[in-house]
N, C-alpha and C positions, 0 to 999 in steps of 0.2 A: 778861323775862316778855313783855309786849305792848309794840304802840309802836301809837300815836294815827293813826288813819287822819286824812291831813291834809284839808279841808275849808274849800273857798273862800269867804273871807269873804263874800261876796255871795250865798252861799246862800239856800236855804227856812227856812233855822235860825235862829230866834229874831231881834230887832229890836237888838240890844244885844250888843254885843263885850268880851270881857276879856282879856287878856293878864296873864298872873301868872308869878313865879318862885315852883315849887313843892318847901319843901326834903324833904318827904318823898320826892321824886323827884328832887330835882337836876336842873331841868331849868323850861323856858316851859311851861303850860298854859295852851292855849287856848280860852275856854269862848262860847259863845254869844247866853245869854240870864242873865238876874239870877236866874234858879230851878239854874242850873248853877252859879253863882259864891257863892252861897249852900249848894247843898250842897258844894263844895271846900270852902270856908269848915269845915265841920263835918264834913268825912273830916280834913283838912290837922289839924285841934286834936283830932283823936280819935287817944289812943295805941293804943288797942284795931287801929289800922286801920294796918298797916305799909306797904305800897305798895297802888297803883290804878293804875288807865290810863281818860281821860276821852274815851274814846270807841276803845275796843280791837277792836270789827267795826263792817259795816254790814249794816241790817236789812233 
């Protein structure tokens, strides 16, 4: 489907880093700040939600 525009840690994004193995995707998400790892947290346990991409353009 998408794949994560990748985004150098040392960016304007967020203060707080996360690295996660996510099994809805099979694969490392990369999240930013604590309001990003919070919502994975509640897509990853929602079965309603079968794949995502945590950051699929840029705006």
């Amino acid at each position: 489907m998408y794949s994560p525009i990748n985004i150098k840690r040392s960016s304007k994004f967020g203060n707080n880093y996360w690295e996660a193995y996510s099994p809805k995707l099979k694969r490392n998400v990369r999240l930013f700040s604590d309001l990003e790892y919070d919502f994975w947290v509640l897509v990853e346990t929602d079965p309603k939600i079968p794949n995502f991409c945590e950051r699929p353009f840029e705006f």
